[in-house]
C-alpha positions as YAML, in Angstrom:
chain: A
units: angstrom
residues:
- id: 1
  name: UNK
  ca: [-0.85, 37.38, 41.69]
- id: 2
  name: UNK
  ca: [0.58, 34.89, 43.59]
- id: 3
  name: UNK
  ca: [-0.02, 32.80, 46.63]
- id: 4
  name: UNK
  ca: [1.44, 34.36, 48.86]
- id: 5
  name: UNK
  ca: [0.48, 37.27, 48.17]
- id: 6
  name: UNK
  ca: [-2.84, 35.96, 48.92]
- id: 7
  name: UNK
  ca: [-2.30, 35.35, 52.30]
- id: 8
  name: UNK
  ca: [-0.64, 38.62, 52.99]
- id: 9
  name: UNK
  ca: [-3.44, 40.18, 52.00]
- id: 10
  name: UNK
  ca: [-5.64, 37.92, 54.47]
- id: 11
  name: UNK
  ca: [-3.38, 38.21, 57.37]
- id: 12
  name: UNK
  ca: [-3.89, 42.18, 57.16]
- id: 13
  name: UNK
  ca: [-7.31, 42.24, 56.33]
- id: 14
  name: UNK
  ca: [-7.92, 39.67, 59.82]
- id: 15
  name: UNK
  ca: [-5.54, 42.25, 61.64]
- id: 16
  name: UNK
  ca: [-7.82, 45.39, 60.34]
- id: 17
  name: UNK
  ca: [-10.69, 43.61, 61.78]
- id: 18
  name: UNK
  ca: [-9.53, 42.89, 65.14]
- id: 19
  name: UNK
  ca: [-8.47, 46.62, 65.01]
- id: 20
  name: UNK
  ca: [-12.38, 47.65, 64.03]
- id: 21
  name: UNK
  ca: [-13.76, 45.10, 66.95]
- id: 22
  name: UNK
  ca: [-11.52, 46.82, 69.45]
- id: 23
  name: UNK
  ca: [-12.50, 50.51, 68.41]
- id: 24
  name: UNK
  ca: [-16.19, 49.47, 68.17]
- id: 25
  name: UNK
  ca: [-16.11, 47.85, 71.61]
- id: 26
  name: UNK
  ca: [-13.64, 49.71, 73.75]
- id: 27
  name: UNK
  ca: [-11.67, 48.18, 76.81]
- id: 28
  name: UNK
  ca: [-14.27, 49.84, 80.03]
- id: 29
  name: UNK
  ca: [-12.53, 52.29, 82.63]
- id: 30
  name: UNK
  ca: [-12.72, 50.73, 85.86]
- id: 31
  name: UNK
  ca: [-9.81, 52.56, 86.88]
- id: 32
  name: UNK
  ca: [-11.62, 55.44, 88.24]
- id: 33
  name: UNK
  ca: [-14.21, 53.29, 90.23]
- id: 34
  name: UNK
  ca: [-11.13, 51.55, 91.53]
- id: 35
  name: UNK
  ca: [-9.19, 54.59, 92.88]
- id: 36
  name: UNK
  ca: [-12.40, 56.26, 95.23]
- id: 37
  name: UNK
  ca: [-12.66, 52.80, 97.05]
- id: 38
  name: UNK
  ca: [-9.09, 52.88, 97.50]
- id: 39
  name: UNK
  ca: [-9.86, 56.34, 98.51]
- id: 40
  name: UNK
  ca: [-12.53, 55.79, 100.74]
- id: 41
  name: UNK
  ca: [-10.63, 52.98, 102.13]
- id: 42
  name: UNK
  ca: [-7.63, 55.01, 103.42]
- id: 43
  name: UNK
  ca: [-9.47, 57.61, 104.73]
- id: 44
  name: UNK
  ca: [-12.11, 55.08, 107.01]
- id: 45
  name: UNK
  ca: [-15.20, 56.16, 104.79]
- id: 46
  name: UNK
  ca: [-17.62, 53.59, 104.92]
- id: 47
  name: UNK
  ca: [-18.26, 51.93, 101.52]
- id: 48
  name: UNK
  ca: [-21.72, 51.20, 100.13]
- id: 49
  name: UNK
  ca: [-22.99, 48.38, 98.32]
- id: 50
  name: UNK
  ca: [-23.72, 50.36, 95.36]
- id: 51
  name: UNK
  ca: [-20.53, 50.81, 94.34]
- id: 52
  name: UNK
  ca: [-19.26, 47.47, 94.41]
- id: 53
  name: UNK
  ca: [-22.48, 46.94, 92.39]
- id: 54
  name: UNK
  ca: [-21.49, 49.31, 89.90]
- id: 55
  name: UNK
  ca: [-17.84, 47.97, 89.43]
- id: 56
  name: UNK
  ca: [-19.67, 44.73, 89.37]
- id: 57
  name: UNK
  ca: [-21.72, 45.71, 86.07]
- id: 58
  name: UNK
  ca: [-18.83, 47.69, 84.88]
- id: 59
  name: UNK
  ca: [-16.34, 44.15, 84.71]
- id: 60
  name: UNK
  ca: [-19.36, 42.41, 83.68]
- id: 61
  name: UNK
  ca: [-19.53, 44.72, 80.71]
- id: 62
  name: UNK
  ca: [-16.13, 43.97, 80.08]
- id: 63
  name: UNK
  ca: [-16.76, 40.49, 79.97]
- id: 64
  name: UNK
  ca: [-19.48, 40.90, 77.59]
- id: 65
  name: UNK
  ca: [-16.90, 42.94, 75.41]
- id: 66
  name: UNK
  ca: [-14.30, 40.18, 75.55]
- id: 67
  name: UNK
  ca: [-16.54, 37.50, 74.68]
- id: 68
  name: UNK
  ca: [-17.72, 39.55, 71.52]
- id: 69
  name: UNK
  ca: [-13.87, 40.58, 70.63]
- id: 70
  name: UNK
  ca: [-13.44, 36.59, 70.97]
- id: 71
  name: UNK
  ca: [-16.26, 35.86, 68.92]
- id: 72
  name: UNK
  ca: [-15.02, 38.22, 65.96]
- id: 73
  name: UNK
  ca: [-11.56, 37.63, 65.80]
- id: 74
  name: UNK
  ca: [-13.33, 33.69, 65.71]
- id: 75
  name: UNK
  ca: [-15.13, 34.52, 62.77]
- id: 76
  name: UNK
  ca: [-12.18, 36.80, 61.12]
- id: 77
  name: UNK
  ca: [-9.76, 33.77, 61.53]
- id: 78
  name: UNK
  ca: [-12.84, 31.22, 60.18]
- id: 79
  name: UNK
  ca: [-13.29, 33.33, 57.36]
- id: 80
  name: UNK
  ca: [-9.37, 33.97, 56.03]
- id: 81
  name: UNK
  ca: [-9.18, 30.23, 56.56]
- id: 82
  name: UNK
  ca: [-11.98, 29.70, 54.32]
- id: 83
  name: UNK
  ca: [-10.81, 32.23, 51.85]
- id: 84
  name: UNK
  ca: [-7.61, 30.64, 52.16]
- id: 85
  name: UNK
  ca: [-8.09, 27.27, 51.64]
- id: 86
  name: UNK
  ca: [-10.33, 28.24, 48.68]
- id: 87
  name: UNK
  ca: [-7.46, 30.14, 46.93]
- id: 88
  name: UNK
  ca: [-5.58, 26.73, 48.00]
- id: 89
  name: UNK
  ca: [-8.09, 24.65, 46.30]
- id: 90
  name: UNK
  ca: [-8.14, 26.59, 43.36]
- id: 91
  name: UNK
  ca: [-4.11, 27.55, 42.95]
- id: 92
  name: UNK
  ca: [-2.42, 24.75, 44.13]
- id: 93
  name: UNK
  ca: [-4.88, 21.67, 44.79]
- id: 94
  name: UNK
  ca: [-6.99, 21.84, 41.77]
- id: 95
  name: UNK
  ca: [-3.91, 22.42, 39.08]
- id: 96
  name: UNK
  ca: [-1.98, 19.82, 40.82]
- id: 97
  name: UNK
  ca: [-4.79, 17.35, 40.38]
- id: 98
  name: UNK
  ca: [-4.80, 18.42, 37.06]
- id: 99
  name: UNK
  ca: [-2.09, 17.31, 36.31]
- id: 100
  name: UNK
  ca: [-1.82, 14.03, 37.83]
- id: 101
  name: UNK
  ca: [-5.03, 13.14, 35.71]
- id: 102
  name: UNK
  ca: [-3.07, 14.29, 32.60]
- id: 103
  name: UNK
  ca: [-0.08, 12.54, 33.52]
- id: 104
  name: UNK
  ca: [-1.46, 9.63, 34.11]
- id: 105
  name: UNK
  ca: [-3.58, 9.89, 30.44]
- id: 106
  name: UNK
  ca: [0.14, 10.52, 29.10]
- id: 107
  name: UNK
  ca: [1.45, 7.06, 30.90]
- id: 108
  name: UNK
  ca: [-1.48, 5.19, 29.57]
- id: 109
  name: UNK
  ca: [-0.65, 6.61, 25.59]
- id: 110
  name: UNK
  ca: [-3.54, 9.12, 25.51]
- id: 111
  name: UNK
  ca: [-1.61, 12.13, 23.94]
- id: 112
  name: UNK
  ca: [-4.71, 13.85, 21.99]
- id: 113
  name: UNK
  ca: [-6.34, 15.99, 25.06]
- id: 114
  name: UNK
  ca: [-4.21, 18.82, 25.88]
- id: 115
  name: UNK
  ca: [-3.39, 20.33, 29.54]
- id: 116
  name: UNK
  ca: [-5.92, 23.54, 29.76]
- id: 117
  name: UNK
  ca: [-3.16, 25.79, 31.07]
- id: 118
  name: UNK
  ca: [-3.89, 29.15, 33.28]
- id: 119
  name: UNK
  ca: [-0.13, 31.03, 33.80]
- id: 120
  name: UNK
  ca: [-1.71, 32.65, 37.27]
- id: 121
  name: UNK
  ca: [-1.90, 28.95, 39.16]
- id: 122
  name: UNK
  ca: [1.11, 27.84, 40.98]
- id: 123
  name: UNK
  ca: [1.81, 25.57, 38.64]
- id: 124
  name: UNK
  ca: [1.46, 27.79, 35.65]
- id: 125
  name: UNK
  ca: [4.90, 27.88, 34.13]
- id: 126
  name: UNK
  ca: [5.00, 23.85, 34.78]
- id: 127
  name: UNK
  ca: [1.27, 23.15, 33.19]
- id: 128
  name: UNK
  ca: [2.84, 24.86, 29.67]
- id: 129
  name: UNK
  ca: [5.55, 22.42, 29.77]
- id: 130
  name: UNK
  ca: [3.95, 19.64, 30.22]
- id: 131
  name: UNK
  ca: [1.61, 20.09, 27.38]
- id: 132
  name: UNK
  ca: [4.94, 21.04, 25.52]
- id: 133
  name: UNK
  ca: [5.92, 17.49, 26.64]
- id: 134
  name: UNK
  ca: [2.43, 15.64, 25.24]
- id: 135
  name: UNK
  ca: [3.03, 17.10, 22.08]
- id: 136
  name: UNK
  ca: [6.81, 16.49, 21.14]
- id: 137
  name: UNK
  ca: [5.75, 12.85, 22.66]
- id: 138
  name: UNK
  ca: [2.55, 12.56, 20.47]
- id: 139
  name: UNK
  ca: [5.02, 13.95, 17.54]
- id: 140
  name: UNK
  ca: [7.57, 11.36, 18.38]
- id: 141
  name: UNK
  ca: [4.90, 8.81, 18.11]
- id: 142
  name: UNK
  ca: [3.62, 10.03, 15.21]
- id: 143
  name: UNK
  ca: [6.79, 10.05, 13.81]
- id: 144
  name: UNK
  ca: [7.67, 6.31, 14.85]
- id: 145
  name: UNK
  ca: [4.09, 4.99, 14.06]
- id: 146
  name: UNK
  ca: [4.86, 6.22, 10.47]
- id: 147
  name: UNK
  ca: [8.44, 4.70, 10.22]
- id: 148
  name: UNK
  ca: [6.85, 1.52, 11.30]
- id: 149
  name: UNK
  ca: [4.36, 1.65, 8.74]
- id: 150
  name: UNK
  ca: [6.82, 2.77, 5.80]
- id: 151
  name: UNK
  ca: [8.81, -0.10, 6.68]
- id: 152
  name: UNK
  ca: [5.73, -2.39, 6.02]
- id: 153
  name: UNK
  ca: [4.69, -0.83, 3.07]
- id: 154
  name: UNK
  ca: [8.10, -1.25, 1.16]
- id: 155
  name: UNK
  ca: [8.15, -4.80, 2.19]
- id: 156
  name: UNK
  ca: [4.85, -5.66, 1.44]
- id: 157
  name: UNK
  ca: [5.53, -3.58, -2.25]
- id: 158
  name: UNK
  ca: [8.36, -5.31, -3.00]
- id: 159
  name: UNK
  ca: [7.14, -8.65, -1.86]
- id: 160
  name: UNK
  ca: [4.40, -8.11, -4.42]
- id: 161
  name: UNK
  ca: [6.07, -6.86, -6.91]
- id: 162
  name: UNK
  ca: [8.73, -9.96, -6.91]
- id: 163
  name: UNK
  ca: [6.05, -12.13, -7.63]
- id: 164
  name: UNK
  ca: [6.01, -11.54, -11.15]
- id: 165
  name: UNK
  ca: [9.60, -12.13, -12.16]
- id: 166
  name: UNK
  ca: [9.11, -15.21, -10.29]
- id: 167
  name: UNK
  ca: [6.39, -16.24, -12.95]
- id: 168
  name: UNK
  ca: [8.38, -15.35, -15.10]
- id: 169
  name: UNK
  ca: [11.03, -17.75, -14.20]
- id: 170
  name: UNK
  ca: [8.73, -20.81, -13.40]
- id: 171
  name: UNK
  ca: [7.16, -20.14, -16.85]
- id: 172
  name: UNK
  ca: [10.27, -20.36, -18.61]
- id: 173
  name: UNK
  ca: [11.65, -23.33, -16.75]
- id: 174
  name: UNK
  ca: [8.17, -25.05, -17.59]
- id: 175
  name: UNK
  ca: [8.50, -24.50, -21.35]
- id: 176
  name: UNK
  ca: [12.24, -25.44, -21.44]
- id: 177
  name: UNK
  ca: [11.32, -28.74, -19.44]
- id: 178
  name: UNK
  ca: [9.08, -29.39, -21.84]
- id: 179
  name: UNK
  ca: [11.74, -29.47, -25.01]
- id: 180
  name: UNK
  ca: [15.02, -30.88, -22.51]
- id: 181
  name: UNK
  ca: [15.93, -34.40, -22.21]
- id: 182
  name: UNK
  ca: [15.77, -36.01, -19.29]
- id: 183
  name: UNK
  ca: [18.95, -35.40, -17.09]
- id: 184
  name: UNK
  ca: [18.44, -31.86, -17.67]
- id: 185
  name: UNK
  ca: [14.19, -31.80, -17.35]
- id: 186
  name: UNK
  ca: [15.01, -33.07, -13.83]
- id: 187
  name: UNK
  ca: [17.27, -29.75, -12.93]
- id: 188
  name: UNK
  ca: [14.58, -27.36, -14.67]
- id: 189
  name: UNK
  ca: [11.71, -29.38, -12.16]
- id: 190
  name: UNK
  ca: [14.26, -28.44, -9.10]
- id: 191
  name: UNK
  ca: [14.39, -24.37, -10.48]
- id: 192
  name: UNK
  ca: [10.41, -25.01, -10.67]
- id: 193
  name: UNK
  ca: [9.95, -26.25, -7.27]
- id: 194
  name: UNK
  ca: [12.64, -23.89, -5.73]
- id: 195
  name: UNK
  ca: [10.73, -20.95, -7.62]
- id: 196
  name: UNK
  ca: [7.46, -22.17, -5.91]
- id: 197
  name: UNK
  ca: [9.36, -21.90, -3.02]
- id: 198
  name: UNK
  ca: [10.13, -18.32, -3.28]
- id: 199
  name: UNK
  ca: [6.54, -17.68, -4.27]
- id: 200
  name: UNK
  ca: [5.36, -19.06, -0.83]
- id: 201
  name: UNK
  ca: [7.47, -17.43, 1.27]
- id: 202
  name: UNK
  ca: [7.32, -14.18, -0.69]
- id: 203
  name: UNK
  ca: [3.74, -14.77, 0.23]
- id: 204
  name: UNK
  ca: [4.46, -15.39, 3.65]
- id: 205
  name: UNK
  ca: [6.03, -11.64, 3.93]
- id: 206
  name: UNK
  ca: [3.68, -9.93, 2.22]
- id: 207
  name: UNK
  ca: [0.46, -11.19, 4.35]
- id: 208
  name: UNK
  ca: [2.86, -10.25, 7.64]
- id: 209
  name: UNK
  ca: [2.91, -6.37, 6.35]
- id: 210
  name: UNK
  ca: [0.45, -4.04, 4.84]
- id: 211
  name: UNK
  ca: [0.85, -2.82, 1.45]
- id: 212
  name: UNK
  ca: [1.68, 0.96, 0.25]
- id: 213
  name: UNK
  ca: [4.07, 2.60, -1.55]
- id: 214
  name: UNK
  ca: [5.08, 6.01, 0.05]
- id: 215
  name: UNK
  ca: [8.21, 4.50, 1.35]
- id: 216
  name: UNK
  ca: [9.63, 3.45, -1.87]
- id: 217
  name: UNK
  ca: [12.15, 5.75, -3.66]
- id: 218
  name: UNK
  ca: [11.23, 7.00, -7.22]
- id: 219
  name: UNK
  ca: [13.65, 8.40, -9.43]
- id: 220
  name: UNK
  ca: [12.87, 10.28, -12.62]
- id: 221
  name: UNK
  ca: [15.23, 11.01, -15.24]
- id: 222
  name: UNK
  ca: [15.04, 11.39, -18.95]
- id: 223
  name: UNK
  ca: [14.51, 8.47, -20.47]
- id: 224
  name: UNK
  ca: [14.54, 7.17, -24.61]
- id: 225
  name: UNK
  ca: [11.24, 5.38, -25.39]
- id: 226
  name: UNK
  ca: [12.72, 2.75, -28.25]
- id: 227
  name: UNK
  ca: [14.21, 0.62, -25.19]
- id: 228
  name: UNK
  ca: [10.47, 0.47, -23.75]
- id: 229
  name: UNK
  ca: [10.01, -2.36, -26.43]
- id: 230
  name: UNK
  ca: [12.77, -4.30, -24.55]
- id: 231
  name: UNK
  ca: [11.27, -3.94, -20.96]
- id: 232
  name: UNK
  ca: [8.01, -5.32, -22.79]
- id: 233
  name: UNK
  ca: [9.44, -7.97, -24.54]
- id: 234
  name: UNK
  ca: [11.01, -9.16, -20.92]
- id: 235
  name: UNK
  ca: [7.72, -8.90, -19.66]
- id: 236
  name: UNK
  ca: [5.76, -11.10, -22.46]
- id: 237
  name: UNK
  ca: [7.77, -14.52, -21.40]
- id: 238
  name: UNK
  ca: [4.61, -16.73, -23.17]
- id: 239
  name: UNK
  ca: [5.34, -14.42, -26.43]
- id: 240
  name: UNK
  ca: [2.04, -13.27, -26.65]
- id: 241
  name: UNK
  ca: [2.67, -9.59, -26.91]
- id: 242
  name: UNK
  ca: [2.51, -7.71, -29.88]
- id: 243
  name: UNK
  ca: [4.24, -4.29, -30.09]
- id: 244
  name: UNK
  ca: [3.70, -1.81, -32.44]
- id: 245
  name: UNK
  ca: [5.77, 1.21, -33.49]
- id: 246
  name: UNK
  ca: [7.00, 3.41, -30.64]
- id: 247
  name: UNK
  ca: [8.00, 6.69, -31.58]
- id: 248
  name: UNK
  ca: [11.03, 7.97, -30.51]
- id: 249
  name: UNK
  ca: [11.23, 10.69, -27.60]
- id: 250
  name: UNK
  ca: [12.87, 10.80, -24.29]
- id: 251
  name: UNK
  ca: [10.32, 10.25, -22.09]
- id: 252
  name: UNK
  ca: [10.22, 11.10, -17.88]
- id: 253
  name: UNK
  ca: [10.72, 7.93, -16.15]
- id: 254
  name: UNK
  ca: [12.22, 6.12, -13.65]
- id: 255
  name: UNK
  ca: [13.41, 2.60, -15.07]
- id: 256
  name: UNK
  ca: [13.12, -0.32, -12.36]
- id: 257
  name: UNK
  ca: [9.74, 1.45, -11.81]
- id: 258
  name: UNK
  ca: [8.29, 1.69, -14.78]
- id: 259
  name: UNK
  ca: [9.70, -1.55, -15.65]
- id: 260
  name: UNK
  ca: [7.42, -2.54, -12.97]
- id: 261
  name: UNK
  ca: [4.31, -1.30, -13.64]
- id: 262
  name: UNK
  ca: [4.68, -2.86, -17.38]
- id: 263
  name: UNK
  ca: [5.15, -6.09, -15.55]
- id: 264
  name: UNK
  ca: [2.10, -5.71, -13.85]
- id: 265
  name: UNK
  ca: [-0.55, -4.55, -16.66]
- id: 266
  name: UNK
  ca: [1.08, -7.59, -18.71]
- id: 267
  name: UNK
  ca: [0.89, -10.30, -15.73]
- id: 268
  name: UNK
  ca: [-2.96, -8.94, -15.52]
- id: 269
  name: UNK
  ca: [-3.54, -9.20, -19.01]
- id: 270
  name: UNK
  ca: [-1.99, -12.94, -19.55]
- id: 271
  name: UNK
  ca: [-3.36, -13.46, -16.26]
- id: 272
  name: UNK
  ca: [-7.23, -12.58, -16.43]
- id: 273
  name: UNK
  ca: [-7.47, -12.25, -20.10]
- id: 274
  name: UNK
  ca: [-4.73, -15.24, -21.56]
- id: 275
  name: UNK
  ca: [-5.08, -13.83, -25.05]
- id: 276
  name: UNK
  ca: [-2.96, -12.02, -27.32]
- id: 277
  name: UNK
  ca: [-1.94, -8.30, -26.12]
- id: 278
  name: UNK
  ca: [-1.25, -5.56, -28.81]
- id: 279
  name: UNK
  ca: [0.84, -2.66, -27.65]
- id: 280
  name: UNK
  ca: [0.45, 0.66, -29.48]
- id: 281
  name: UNK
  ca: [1.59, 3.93, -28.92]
- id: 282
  name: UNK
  ca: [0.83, 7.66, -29.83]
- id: 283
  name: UNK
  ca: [2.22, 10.59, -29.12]
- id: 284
  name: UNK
  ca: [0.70, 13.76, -28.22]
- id: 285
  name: UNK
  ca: [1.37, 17.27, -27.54]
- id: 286
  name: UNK
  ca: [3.11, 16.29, -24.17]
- id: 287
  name: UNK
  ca: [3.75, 12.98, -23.59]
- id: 288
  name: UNK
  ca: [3.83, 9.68, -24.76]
- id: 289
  name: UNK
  ca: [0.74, 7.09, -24.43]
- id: 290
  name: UNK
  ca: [1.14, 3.16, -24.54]
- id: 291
  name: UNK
  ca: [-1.99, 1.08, -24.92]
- id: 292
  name: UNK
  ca: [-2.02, -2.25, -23.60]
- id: 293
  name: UNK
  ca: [-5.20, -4.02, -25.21]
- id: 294
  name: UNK
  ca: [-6.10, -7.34, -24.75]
- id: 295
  name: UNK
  ca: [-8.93, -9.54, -26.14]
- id: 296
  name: UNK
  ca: [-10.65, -11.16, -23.36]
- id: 297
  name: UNK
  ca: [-13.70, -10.65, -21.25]
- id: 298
  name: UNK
  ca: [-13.07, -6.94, -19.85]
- id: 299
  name: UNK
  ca: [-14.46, -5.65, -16.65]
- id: 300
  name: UNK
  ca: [-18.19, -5.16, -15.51]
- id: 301
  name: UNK
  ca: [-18.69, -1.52, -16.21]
- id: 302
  name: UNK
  ca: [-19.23, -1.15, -12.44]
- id: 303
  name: UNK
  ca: [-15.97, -2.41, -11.56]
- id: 304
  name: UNK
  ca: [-13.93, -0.07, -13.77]
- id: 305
  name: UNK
  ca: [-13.84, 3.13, -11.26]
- id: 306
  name: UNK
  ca: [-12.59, 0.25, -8.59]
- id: 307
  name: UNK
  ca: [-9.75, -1.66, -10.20]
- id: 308
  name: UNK
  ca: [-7.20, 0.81, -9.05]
- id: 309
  name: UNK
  ca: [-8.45, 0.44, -5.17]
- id: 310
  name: UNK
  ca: [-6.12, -0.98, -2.88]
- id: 311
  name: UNK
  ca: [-6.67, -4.46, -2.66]
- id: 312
  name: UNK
  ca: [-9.55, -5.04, -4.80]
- id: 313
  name: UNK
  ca: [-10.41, -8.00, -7.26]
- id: 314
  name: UNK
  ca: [-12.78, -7.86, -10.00]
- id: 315
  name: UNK
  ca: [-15.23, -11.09, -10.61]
- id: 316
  name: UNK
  ca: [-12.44, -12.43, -13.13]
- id: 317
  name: UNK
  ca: [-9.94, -12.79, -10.22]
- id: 318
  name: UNK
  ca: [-12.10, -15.70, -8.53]
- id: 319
  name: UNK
  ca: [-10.08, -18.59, -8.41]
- id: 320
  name: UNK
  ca: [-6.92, -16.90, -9.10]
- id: 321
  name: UNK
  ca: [-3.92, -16.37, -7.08]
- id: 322
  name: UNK
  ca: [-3.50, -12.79, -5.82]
- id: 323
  name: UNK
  ca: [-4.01, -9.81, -3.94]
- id: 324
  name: UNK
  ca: [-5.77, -6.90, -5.97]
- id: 325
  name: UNK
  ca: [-2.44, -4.69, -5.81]
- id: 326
  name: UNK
  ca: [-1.41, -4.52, -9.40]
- id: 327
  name: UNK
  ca: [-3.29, -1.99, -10.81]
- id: 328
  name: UNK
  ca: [-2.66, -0.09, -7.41]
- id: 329
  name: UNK
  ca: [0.57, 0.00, -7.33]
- id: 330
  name: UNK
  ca: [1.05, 0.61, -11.00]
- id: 331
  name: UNK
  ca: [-1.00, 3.88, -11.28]
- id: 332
  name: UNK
  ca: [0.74, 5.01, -8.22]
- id: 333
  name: UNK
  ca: [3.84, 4.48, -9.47]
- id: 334
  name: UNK
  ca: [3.30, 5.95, -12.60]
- id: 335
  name: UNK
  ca: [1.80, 9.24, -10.76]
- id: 336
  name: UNK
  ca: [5.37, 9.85, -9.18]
- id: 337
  name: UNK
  ca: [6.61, 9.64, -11.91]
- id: 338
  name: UNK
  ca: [4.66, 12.71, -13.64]
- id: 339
  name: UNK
  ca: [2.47, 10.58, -15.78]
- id: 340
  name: UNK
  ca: [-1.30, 8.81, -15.53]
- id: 341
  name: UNK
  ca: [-2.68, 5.43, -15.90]
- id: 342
  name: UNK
  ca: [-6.00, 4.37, -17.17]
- id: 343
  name: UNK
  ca: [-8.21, 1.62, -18.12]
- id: 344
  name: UNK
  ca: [-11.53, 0.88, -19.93]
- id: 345
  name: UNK
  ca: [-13.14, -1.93, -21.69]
- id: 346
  name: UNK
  ca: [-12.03, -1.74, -25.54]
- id: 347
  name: UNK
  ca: [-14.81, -3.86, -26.66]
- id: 348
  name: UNK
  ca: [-13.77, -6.58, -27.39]
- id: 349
  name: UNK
  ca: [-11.32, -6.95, -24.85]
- id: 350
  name: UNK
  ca: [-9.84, -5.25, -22.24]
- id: 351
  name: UNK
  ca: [-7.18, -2.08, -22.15]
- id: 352
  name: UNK
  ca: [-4.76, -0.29, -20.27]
- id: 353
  name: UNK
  ca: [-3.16, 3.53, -21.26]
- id: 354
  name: UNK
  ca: [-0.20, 4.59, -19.62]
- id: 355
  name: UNK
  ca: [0.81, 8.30, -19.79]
- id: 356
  name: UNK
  ca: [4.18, 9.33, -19.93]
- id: 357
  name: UNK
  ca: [5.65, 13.21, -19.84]
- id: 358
  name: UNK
  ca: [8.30, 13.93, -21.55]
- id: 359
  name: UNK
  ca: [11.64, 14.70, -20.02]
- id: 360
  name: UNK
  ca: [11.50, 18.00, -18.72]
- id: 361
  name: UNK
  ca: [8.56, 17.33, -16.49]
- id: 362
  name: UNK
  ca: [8.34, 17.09, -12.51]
- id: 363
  name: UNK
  ca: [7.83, 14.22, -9.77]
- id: 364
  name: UNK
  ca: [4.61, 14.12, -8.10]
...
């Protein structure tokens, strides 16, 4: 019901009262006393005391009356004001308030608490809308803290990720300054110090964002496993890789991706390990397997579970350059593209099996 209505219904409930005061305390008839004096004035009748002492009590009466009607339609008028301004209070007053509170929770960037809405306050239709308002702007802030943070992510990814073919670079350059005279060793020390160079301020970037990979695009397609050898081979630039037969298949894979996460699992294993690494691969019912097996020092048994964390580094890592993303970011690459990566201690040594579907299979 609405306000007004409200005090309609007030207004005729104070005018029913006054009615009920004025049938419960009639107006006195003094008329009657009034006409026999006039009476016994015009026809020279003497006129007694008593009767001016009964018109006397009879006005007095309707003082008394008066005075009482008075004090009711007081209390009627009291009372619909109170009612009034209660139904004020709670209509109009209180939901306003309401939503100056909220509003000003909205201003200052609280957008979790919604407006408690009641359609049958004045403000009904305008409460709904504002909470309409909190959430599309709690959406759209949603929406723009997670572009934000995507846009991070890929940097930070990508910054990581071109660390390694800047190793691979500098180690080149280092070997061929080694074997090149000296006009020419001078030019391969500027590509080293340029590389080093790159490396910093690749650095730089990637300690300005936070890392994650939901942002990036992966692309699955069929792929044929006898040019995995190559991406290997580009990856092993000391030569220490050894790579066994890998049978032929076409295999579900994104390229530039999995090209990255087999120059990850190398740069860990020359990094960490600096041994030989012997690549072998099996095929199975579904998929292909590579195994990446080094001969170094492995990982504490109690580190394995954690080596695919987000920024975690294993007790090998002290003193190392890095930031505990490789593994990450190569088993979650791997997972979008359909396929698994895993890792165990291969006793002696250390070793890494990635999963691939075959072509036919689905993006995660």
């Amino acid at each position: 019901m609405k306000l007004r209505y409200y005090a309609l219904a007030l207004i005729a409930i104070m005018i029913t009262g006054i009615c009920c005061s004025l049938f419960l305390f009639p107006v006195p008839d003094v008329s009657a006393v009034i006409a026999e004096l006039n009476d016994r004035i015009q026809s020279g009748q003497t006129i007694d005391s008593s009767a001016f002492s009964e018109m006397k009590q009879q006005w007095q009466a309707y003082r008394v009356h008066l005075q009482v009607c008075l004090i009711v339609l007081l209390c009627l008028v009291a009372a619909t004001a109170g009612v009034f301004l209660y139904l004020l209070h709670r209509k109009v007053l209180r939901p306003f308030w309401q939503m100056r509170d909220f509003a000003q929770r909205v201003a200052a960037g609280d957008l979790d608490l919604p407006l408690s809405m009641d359609k049958q306050n004045a403000f009904g239709a305008f409460t709904e809308s504002f909470d309409l308002m909190r959430s599309e702007l709690q959406r759209a802030k949603q929406s723009e803290r997670a572009a934000e943070q995507s846009k991070r992510e890929l940097v930070a990814s990508l910054s990581h990720d071109i660390q390694t073919p800047v190793s691979s670079i500098k180690a080149v350059a280092e070997l061929m300054e080694i074997t090149m005279d000296e006009p020419y060793r001078e030019r391969m020390q500027i590509i080293l110090q340029k590389a080093g160079q790159i490396q910093t301020l690749v650095a730089d970037l990637f300690h300005a964002t936070l890392e994650e990979l939901h942002s990036l695009r992966v692309t699955p397609a069929p792929f044929p496993s006898d040019r995995i050898a190559g991406m290997i081979r580009q990856a092993d630039y000391y030569g220490r890789a050894r790579i066994g037969e890998i049978p032929e298949c076409l295999v579900w894979a994104d390229p530039i991706r999995l090209s990255q996460v087999i120059d990850n699992i190398m740069a860990n294993s020359l990094k960490y390990a600096d041994t030989d690494i012997d690549i072998s691969a099996e095929a199975d019912s579904d998929g292909l397997a590579l195994v990446f097996r080094d001969f170094g020092p492995g990982a504490a048994q109690e580190e394995l579970p954690l080596l695919f964390s987000k920024y975690y580094r294993g007790k090998l890592a002290e003193g190392k350059s890095g930031y505990g993303l490789g593994l990450y970011i190569s088993r979650t690459l791997t997972e979008r593209m359909g396929g698994r990566l895993e890792c165990a201690n291969a006793d002696p040594g250390f070793a890494v099996r990635l999963w691939l579907q075959y072509d036919g299979g689905g993006v995660t």
